[in-house]
N, C-alpha and C positions, 0 to 999 in steps of 0.2 A: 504494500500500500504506500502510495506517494507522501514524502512528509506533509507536504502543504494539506492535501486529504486525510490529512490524519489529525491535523490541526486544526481547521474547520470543523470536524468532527469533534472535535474537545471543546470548540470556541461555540459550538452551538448550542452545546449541553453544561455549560456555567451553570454556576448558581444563583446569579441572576434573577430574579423574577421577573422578568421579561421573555417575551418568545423567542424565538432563537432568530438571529439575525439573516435577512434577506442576502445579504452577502457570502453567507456562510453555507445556506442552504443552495445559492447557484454553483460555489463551488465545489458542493458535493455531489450536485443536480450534474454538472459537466466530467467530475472525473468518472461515475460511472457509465455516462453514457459513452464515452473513448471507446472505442474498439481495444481488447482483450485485458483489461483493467479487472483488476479483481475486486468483484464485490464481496468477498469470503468475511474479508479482514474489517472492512467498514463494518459491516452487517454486523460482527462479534464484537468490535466495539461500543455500536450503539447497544446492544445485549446486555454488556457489562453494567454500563451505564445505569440500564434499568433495578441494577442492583443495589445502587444507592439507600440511602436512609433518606433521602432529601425530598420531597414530592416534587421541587423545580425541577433538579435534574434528571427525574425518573420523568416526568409528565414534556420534560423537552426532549426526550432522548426516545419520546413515543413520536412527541411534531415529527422530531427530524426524520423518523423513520417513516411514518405514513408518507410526508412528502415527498418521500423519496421513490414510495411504492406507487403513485400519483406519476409524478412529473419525471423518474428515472428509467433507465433504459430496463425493459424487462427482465434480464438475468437477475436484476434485483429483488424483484419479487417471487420470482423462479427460484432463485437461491434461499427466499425464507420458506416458500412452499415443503422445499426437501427435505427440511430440519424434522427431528423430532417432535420437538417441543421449540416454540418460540416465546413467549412470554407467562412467565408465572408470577402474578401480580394479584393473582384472587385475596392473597390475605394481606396484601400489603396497605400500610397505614402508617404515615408521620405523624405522630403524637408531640414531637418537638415544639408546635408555634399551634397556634389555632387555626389556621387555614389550612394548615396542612389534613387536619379532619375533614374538611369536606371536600377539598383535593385528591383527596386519596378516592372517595368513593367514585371522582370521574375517572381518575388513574385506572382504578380496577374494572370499570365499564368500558374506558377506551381500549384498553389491552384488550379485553376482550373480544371487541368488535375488530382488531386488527389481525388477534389469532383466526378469529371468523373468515375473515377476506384472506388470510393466505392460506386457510382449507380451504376456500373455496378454489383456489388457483390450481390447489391438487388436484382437486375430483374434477375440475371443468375442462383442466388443461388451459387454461386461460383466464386472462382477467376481463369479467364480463361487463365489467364500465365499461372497456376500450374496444369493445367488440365491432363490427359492422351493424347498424342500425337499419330500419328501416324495409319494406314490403322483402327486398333479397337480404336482408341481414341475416344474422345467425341464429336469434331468437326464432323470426319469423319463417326459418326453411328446415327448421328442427323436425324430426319424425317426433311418431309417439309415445317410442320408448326414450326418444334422448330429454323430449321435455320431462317428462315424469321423472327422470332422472336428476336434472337441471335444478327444473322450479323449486324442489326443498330445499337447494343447495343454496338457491337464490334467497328465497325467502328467509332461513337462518342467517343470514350476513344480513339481511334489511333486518329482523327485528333485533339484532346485536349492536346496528346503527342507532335505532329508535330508541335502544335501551340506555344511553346514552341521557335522554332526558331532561336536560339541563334549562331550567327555567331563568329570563332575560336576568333576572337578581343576580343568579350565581356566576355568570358567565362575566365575574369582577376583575378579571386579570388577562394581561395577553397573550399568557399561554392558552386558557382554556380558550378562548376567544379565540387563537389562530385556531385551535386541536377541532372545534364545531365549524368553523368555516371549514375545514377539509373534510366534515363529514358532509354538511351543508352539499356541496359539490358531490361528492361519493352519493349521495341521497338520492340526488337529479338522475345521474347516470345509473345508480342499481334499478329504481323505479324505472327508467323507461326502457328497459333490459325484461326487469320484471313484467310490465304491460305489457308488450310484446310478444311474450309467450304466454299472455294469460288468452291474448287475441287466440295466439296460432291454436290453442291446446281447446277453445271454444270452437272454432274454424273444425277441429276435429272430432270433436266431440260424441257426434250422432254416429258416427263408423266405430267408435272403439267397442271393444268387449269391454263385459259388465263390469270383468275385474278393475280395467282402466278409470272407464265411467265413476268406478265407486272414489278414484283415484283422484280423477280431477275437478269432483264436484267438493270434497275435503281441500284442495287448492284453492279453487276459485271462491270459498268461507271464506279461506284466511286472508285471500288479497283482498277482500269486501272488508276486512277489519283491518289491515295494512294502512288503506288510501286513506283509512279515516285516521290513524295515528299520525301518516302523515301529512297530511293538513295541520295538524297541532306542531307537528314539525317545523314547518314553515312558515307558521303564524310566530314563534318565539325566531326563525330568521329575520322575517319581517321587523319584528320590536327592536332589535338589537342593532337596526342599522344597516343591513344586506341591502343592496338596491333592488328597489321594486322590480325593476326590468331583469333582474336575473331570477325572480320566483315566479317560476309560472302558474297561471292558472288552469285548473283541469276540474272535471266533472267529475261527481263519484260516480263510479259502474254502477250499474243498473242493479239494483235488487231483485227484480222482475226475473231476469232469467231463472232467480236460483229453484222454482218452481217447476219450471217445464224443463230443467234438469236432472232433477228429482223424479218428475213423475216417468221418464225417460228411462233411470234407471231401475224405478218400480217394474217395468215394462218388462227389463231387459232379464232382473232378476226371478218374475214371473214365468216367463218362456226360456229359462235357461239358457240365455245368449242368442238362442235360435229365433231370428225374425229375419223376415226380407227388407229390402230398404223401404222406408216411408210405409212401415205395412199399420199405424195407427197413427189418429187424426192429427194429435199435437208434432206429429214427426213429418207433416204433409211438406210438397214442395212449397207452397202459397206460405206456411209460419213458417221454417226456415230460411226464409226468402226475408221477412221482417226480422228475424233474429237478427238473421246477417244485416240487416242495412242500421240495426238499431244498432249494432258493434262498431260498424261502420261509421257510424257518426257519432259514437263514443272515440273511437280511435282520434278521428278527425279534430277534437275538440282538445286536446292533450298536444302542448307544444314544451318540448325541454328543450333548456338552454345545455351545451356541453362546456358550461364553462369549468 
């Protein structure tokens, strides 16, 4: 590892109670993106780091890392995927100063949502913020078995974001304040990862077997109580100063369908899988015809920013 990157690395995780400096975080943002620069040595430093007593330095030495996982060249995130174990911060707690007690329980939340996002980079093979987006993207050209595989994976890193929590009061300092802006952003991008396959996996829906059916009408519960978390998400972006233009506005999904998804899978568990296409009324061409246009203009009404 280069000195200067090794320095930077030290100089961003001070003690400090400030975030970690913009200068410090581009020069660790460029030495990994270099061609054949090892990220082994960074990544076990910022590790170390985490092992402090200090809540600053453990809660900057989380910033520097998710920025890193963000804005650095993939092998970085690739590299924390293959570890064992990344972060063990569940029982951690500075009892030294009085802030460090409520610091600590975003420490133990943030950790956790970044252990989150680098299992997810295992099981996906990718990090699915930075995916291709959009009618050919990856969410949306997924088979049946890879969303069903996907969407938990997704949905566990969103509610370890949400878990996060943190009301406009708390967010008193510029670490916590930078560590919610990069979820703030991570939020935008999992969400429209996550919508996306909630489309494609409706889009498939009426063709799967029961056992699927039983699979993604239990998904598409959870994202119906997801949008509504984050809304609350977004309204405490809002309060704290994020510009209006970078929170978008979106519709909640329809409740309505969760009904004739249901009776759908009543159907399918009745006839033991065995039915022809469109063989009863609510599965006719004419209602999946409105299904789809009313997903259609849900989709349509959802604009994320990739900032």
């Amino acid at each position: 590892m280069g000195s200067s990157a090794s320095k930077a690395a030290l100089r961003a995780t001070t003690n400090e109670p400030t975030e970690p400096e913009a200068k410090h975080l581009a020069d660790l943002t460029q030495y990994i993106n270099e061609t054949n620069m090892s990220v082994e040595h960074l990544a076990s430093v910022l590790s170390e780091k985490t092992g402090s007593s200090s809540w600053v330095v453990v809660f900057k030495a989380l910033v520097t890392t998710h920025h890193l996982m963000v804005h650095g060249d993939e092998r970085f995130i690739q590299h924390l995927a293959s570890r064992n174990s990344l972060f063990t911060l569940h029982n951690f707690l500075d009892d030294s100063v009085i802030e460090g007690y409520s610091m600590s329980t975003f420490i133990r939340r943030y950790s956790r949502y970044l252990n989150e996002k680098s299992l997810a980079y295992r099981f996906i093979a990718s990090d699915i913020t930075k995916t291709k987006r959009g009618t050919n993207g990856v969410m949306r050209t997924m088979n049946t078995k890879e969303l069903l595989n996907t969407l938990p994976v997704i949905q566990t890193q969103f509610d370890a974001l949400l878990n996060f929590n943190a009301n406009p009061d708390e967010l008193t300092n510029g670490i916590i304040h930078a560590a919610f802006l990069l979820l703030f952003k991570d939020s935008l991008r999992l969400f429209a990862a996550y919508n996306e396959g909630i489309l494609n996996l409706l889009d498939k829906y009426f063709n799967m077997r029961r056992s699927q059916c039983k699979e993604s009408l239990d998904i598409y519960i959870k994202f119906l109580g997801r949008t509504t978390k984050l809304t609350q998400f977004l309204k405490v972006a809002e309060q704290v100063g994020i510009y209006q233009s970078n929170i978008p506005y979106f519709t909640q999904a329809p409740h309505s369908l969760i009904e004739a998804l249901k009776q759908h899978l009543i159907y399918l568990e009745k006839k033991n899988d065995c039915l022809p296409p469109y063989s009863i009324p609510f599965r006719g061409p004419q209602i999946r015809e409105r299904q789809t246009a009313r997903w259609s203009n849900y989709s349509k009404q959802h604009r994320w920013h990739t900032c």
